[in-house]
C-alpha positions as a Markdown table, in Angstrom:
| # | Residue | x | y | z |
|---|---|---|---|---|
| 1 | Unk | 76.9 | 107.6 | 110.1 |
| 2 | Unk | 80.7 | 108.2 | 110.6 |
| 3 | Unk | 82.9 | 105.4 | 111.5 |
| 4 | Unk | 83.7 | 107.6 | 114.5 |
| 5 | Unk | 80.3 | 107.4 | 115.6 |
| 6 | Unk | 79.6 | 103.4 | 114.9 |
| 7 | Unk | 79.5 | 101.1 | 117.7 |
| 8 | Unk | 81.2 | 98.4 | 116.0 |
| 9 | Unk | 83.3 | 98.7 | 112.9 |
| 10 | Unk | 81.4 | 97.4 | 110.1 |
| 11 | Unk | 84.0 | 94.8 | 108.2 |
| 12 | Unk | 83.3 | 93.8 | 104.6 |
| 13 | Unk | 84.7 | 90.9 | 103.3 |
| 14 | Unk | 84.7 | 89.3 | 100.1 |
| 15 | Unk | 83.1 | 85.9 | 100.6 |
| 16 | Unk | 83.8 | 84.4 | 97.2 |
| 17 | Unk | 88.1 | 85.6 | 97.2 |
| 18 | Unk | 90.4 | 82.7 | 98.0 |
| 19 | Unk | 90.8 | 78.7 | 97.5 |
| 20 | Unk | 88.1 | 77.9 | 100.0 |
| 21 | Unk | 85.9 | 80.0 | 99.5 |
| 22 | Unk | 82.8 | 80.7 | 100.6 |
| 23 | Unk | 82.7 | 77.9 | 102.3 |
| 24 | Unk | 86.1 | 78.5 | 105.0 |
| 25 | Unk | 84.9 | 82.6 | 104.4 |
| 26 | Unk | 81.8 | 82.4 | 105.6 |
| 27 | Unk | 82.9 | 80.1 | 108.4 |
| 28 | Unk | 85.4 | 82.6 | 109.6 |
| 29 | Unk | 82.8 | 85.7 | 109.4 |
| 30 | Unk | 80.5 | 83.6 | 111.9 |
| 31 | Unk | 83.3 | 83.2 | 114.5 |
| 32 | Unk | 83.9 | 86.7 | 114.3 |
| 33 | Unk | 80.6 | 87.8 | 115.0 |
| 34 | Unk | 80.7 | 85.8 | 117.8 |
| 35 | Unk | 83.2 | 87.2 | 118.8 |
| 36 | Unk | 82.2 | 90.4 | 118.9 |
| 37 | Unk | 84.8 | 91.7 | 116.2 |
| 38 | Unk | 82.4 | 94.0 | 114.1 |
| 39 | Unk | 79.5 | 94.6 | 111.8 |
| 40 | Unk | 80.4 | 91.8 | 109.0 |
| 41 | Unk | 78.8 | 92.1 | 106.1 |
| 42 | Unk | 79.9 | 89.5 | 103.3 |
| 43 | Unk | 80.2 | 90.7 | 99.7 |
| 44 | Unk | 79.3 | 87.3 | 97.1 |
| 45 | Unk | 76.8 | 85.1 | 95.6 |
| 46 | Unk | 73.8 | 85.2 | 97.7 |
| 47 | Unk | 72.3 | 82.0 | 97.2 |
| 48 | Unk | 75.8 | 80.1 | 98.1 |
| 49 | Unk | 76.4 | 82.5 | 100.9 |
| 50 | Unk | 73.0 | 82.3 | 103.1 |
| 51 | Unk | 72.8 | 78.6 | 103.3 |
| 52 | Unk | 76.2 | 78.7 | 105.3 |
| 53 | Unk | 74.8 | 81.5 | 107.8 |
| 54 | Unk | 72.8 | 78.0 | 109.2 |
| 55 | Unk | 70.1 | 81.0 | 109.8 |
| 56 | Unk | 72.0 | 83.9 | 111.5 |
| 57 | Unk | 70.8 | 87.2 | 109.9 |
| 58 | Unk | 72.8 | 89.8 | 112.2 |
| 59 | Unk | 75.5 | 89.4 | 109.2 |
| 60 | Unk | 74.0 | 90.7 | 106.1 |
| 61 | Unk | 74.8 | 89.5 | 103.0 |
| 62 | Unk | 75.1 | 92.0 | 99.5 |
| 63 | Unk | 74.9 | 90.2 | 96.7 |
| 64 | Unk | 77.3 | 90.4 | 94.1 |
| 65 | Unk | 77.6 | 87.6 | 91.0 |
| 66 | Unk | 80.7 | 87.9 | 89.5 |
| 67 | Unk | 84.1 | 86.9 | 91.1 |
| 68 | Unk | 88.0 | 87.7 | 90.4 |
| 69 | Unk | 89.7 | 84.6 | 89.6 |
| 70 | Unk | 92.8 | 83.9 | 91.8 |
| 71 | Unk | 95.2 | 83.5 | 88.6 |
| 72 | Unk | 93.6 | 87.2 | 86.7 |
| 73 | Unk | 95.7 | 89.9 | 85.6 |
| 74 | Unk | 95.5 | 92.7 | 87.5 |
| 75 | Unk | 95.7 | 94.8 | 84.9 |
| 76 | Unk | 93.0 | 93.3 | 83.0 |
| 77 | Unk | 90.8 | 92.7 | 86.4 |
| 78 | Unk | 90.4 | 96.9 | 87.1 |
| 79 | Unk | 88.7 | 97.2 | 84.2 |
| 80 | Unk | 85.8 | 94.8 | 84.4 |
| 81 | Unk | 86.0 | 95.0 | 88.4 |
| 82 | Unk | 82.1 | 96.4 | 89.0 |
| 83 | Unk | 79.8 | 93.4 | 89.8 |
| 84 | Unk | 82.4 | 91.4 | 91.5 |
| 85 | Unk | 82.2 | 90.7 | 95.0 |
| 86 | Unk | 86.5 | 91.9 | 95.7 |
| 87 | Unk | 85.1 | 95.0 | 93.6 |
| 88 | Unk | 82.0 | 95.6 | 95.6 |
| 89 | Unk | 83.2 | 95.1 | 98.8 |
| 90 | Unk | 86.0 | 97.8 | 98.0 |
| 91 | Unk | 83.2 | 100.0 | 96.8 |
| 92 | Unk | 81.8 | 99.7 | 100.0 |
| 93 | Unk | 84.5 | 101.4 | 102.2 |
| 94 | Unk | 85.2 | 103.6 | 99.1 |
| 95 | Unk | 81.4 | 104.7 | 99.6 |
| 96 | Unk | 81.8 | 104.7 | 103.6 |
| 97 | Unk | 79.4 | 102.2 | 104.1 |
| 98 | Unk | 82.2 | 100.3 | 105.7 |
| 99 | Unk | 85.2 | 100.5 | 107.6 |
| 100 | Unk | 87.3 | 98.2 | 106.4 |
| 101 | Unk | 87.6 | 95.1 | 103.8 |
| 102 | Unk | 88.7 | 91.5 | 104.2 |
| 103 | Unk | 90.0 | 89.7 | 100.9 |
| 104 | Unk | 91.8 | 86.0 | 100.5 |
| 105 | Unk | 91.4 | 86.3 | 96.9 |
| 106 | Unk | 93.7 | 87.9 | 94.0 |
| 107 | Unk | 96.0 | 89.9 | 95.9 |
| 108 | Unk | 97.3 | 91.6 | 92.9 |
| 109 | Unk | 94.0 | 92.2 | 92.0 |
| 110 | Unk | 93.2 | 93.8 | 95.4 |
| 111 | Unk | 96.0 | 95.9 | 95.3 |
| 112 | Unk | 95.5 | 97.3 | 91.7 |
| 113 | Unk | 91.5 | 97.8 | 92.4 |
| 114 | Unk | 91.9 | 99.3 | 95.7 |
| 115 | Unk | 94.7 | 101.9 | 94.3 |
| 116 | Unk | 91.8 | 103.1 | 91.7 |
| 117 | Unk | 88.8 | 103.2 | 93.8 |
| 118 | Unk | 90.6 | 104.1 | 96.8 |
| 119 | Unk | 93.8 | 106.1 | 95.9 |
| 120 | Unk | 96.9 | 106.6 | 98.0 |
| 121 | Unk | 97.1 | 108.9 | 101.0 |
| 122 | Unk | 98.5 | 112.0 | 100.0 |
| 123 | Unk | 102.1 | 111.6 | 99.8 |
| 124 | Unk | 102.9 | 107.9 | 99.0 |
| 125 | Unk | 103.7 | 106.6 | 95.8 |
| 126 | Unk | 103.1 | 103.2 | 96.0 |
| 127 | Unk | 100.8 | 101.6 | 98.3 |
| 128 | Unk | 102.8 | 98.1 | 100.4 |
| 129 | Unk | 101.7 | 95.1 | 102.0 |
| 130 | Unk | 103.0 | 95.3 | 105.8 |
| 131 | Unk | 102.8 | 91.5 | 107.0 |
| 132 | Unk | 103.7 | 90.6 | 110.6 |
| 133 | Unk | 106.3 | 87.7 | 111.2 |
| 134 | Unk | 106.2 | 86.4 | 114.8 |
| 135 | Unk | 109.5 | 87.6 | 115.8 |
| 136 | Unk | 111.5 | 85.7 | 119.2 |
| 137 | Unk | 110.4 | 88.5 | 121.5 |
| 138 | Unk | 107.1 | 90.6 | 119.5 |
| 139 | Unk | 105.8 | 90.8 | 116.1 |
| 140 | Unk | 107.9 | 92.2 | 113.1 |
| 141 | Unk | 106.1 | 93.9 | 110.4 |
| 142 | Unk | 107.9 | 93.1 | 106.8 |
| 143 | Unk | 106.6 | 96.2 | 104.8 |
| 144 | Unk | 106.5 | 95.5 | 101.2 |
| 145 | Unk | 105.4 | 92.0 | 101.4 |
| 146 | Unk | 104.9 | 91.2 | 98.2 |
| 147 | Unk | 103.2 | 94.2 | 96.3 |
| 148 | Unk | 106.3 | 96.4 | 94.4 |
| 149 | Unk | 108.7 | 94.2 | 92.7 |
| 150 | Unk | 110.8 | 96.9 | 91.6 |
| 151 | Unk | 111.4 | 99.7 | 93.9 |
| 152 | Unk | 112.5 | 103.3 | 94.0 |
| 153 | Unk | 114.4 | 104.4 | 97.3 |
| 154 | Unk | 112.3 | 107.1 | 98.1 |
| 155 | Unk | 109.4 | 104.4 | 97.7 |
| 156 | Unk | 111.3 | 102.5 | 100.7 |
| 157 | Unk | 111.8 | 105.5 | 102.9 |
| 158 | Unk | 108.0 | 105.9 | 102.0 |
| 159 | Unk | 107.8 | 101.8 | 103.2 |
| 160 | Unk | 109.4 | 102.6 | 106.6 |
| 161 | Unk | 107.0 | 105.6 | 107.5 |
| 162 | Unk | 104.1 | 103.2 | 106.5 |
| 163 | Unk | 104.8 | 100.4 | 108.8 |
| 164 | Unk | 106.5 | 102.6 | 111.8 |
| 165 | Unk | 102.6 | 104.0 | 111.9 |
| 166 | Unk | 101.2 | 100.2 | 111.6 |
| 167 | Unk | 103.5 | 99.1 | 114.1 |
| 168 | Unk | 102.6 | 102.1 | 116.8 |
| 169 | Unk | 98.3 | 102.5 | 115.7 |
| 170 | Unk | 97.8 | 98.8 | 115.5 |
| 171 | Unk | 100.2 | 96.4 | 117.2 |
| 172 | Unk | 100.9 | 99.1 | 120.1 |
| 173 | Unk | 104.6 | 99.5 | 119.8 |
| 174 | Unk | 105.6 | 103.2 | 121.4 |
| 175 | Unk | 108.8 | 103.8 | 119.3 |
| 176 | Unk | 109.0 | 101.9 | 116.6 |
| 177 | Unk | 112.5 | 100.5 | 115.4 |
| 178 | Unk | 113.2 | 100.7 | 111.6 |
| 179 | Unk | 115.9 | 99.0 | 109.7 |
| 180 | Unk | 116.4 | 97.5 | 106.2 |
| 181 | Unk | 116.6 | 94.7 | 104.9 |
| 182 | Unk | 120.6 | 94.3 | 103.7 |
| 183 | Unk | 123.6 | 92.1 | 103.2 |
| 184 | Unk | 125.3 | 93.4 | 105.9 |
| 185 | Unk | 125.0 | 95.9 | 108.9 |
| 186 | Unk | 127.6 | 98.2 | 108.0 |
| 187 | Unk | 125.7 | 101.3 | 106.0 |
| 188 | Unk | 128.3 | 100.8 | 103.2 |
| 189 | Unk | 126.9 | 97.6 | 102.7 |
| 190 | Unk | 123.8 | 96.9 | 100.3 |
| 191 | Unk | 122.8 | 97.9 | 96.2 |
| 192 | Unk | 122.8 | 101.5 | 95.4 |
| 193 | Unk | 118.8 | 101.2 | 96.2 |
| 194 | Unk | 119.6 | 100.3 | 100.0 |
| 195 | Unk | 122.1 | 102.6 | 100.0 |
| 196 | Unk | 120.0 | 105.2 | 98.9 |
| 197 | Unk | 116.8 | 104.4 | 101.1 |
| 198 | Unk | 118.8 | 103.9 | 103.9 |
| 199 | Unk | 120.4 | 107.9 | 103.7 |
| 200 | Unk | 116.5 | 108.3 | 103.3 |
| 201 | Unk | 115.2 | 106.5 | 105.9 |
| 202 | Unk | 117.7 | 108.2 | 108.2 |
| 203 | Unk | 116.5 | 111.8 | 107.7 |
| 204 | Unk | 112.7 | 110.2 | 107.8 |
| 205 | Unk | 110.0 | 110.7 | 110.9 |
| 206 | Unk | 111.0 | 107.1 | 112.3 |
| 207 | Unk | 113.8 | 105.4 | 114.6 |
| 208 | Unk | 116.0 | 104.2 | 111.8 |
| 209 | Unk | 118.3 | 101.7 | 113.3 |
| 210 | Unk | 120.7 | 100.8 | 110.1 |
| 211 | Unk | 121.0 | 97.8 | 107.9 |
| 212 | Unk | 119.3 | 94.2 | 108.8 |
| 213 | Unk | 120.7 | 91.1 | 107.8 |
| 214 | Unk | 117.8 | 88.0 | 106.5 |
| 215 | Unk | 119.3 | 85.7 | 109.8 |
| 216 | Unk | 118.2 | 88.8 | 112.1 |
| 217 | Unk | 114.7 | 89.5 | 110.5 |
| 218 | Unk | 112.7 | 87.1 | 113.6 |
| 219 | Unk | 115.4 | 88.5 | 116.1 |
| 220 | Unk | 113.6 | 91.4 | 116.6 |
| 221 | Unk | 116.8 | 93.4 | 115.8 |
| 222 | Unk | 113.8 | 96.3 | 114.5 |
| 223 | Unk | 110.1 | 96.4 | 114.8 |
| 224 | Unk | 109.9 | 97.3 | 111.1 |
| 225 | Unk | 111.8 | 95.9 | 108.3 |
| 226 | Unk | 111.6 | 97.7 | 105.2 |
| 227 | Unk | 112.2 | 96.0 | 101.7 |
| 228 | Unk | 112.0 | 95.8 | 98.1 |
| 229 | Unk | 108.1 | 93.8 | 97.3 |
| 230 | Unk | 110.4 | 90.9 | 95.8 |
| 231 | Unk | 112.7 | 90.4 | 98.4 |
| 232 | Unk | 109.8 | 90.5 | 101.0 |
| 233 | Unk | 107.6 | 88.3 | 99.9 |
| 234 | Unk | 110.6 | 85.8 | 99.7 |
| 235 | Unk | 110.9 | 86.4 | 103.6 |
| 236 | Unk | 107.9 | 86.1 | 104.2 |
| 237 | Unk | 107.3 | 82.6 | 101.8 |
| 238 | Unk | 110.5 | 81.3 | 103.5 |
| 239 | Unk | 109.3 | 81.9 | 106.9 |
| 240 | Unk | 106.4 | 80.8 | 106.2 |
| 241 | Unk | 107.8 | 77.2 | 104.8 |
| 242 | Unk | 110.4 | 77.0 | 107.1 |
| 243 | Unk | 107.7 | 76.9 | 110.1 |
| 244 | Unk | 106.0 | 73.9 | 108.4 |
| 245 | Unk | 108.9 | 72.0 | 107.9 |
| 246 | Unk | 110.2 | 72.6 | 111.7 |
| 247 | Unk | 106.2 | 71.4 | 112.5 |
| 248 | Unk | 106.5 | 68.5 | 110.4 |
| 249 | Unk | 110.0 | 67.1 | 111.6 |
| 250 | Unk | 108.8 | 67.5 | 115.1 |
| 251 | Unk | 105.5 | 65.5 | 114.6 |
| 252 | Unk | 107.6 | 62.7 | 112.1 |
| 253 | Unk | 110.1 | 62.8 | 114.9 |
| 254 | Unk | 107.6 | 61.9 | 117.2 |
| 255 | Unk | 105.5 | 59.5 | 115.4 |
| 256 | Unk | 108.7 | 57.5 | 114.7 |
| 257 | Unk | 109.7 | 57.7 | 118.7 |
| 258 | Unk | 109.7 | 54.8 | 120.9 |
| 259 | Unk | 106.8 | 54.3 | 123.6 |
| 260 | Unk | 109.4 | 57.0 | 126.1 |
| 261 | Unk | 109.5 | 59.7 | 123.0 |
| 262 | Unk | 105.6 | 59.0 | 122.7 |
| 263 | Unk | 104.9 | 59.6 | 126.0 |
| 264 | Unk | 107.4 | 62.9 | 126.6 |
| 265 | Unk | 105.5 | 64.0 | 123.6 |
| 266 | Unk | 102.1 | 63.6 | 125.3 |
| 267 | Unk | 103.8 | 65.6 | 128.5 |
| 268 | Unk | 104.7 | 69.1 | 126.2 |
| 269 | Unk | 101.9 | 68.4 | 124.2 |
| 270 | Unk | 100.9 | 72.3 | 125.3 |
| 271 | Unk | 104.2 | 73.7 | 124.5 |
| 272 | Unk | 103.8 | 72.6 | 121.0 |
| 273 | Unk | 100.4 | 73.6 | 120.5 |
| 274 | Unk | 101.9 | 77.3 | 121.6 |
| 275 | Unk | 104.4 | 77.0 | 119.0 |
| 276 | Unk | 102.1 | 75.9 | 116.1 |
| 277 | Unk | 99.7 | 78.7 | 117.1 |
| 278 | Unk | 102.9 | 81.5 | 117.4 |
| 279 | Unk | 104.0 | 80.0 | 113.9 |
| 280 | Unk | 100.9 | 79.6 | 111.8 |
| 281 | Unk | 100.4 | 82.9 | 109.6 |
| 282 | Unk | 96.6 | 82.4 | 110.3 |
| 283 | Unk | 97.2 | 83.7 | 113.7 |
| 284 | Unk | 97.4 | 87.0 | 112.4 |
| 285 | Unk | 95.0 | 86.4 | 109.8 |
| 286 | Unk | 96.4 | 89.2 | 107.5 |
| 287 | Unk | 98.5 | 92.1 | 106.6 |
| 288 | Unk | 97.1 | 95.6 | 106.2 |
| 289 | Unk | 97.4 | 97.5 | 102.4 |
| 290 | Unk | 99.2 | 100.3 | 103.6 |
| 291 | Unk | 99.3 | 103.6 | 101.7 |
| 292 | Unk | 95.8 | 103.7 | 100.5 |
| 293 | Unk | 93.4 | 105.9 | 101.7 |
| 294 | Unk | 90.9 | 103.0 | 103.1 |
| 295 | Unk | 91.6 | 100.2 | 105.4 |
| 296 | Unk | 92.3 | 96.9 | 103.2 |
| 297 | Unk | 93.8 | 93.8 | 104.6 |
| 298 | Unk | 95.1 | 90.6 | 102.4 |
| 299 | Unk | 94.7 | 87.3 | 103.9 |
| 300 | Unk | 96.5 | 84.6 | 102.9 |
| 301 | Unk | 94.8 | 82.8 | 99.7 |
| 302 | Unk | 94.6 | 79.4 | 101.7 |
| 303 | Unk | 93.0 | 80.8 | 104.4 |
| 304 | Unk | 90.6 | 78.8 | 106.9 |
| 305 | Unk | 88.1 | 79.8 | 109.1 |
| 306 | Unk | 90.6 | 80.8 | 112.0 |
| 307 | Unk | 92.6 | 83.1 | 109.3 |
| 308 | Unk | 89.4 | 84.6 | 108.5 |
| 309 | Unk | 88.2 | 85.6 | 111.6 |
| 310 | Unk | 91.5 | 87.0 | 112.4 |
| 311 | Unk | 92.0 | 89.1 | 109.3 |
| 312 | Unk | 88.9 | 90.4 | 110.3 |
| 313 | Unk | 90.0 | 91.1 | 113.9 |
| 314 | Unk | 92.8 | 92.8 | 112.4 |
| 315 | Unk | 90.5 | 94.9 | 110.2 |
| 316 | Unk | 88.3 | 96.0 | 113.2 |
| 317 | Unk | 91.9 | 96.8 | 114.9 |
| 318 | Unk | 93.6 | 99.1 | 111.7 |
| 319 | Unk | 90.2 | 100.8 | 111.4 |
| 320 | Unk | 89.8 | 101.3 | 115.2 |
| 321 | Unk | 93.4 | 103.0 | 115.3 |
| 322 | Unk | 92.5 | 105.0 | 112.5 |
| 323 | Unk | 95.8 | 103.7 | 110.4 |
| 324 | Unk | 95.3 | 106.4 | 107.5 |
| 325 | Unk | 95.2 | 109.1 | 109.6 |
| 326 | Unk | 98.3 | 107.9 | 111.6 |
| 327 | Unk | 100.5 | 107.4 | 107.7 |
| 328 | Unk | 98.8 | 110.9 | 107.2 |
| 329 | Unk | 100.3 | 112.2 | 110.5 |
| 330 | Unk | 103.5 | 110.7 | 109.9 |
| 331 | Unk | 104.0 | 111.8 | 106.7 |
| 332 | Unk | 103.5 | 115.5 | 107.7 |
| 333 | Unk | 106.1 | 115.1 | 109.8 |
């Protein structure tokens, strides 16, 4: 059956990817189901998986013994990729016996196995990893997060069609705003490689707004921020860091508080909470592969069970919005 025609997108995820796995995996993929998310059908060791079901068979299980280590070579990982369960579970959509695929394991790996079994949409060069920061006032998707160290310009412009159509299929932004990444606003600022994107980006199918600087990146200055794999997955680990430190100040701040601080912490105890949820990265579970023609998204590698079952939300949500056919559309604009 198409996945037009399925009631429920049918998510694979890899059970045995990432640094608690199955255990946190197959956690995640049971608070998904009940949540309604989708079809899950978890891609691993059998006889480790099905003992953490706890007897729930409307998630199947497809066996698969081997497993990509989280410290492989991606290089050396394609080759001997069949038999593992990040391998299988790609197969899967590849064969369109799912929608979408879930991995916290190797993300270099997922990248480099999804590009061969998968290849890009007509078009892009270079597949990117479009993670969503929560910005002051909406999300912000960094597009490349981490997956293209070394960039060509035209790859960038390529980076800002990519996560306009993220941004407007999935997160439901109308008009998209697109700026990169810079050391200042003015256009003459920048390398010869912003430089160059930019003039790119300008004559591209999106609402190019200009240069961004790093302090403006969770200012929602633009919906979209487009840079180099290197500098954004140093945005996106800073962030990242810098939210753990502001939660770990704030509860040593008020463990060391008199009885008064104690009790005023007690009082905005729910304002907190909403900040830790708004600033944990498992809220959004994980950020789509964009630029391959399949629906992949890479959670985190320290994922828990909440990360889980919102990667897999966000699976259900790029597949139901039909993200490959939106970069398609884009693109042949």
């Amino acid at each position: 059956m198409s996945s037009q025609g399925r009631a429920l997108r049918v998510i694979a995820v890899d059970a045995m990817g990432g640094d608690d796995a199955p255990g946190e995996i197959v956690a995640g993929a049971l608070a998904a189901h009940r949540d309604g998310l989708g079809r899950i059908v978890l891609v691993g060791d059998r006889a480790r998986i099905e003992p953490l079901l706890h007897g729930e068979r409307a998630i199947e299980v497809v066996h698969s013994a081997g497993e990509v280590a989280m410290d492989a070579q991606a290089s050396a990982v394609v080759r001997k990729s069949a038999g593992t369960s990040l391998g299988d579970a790609i197969d899967l959509v590849r064969d369109g016996k799912a929608d979408a695929v879930v991995s916290a394991g190797n993300s270099g790996a997922f990248l480099a196995i999804a590009l061969v079994r998968l290849r890009t949409i007509p078009g892009i060069a270079r597949p990117a990893i479009g993670a969503v920061l929560p910005g002051r006032t909406g999300p912000v998707v960094l597009c490349d997060a981490g997956a293209n160290v070394d960039c060509k310009p035209e790859w960038l412009m390529q980076f800002g069609v990519m996560g306009s159509a993220y941004a407007r299929a999935a997160l439901g932004i109308a008009e998209p705003r697109v700026g990169i990444i810079s050391v200042g606003e003015e256009r003459t600022k920048g390398n010869t490689q912003t430089i160059e994107a930019a003039a790119l980006l300008e004559r591209a199918p999106v609402r190019f707004v200009g240069n961004v600087e790093g302090k403006d990146v969770l200012l929602n200055h633009a919906d979209v921020i487009v840079a180099d794999g290197f500098v954004g997955n140093v945005i996106l680990k800073t962030a990242e860091g810098a939210a753990a430190y502001f939660r770990e100040v704030l509860r040593e701040s008020y463990e060391s508080a008199g009885l008064v601080g104690k009790a005023g912490a007690l009082l905005s105890r729910g304002v907190f909470d909403a900040m830790r949820v708004r600033l944990n990265y498992a809220t959004y579970g994980g950020a789509p592969l964009l630029g391959v023609r399949g629906n992949c998204v890479v959670a985190h590698g320290r994922s828990d069970r909440v990360a889980i079952r919102n990667a897999i939300r966000q699976a259900a949500a790029v597949a139901g919005a039909d993200l490959v056919g939106s970069i398609g559309a884009a693109l042949a604009a």
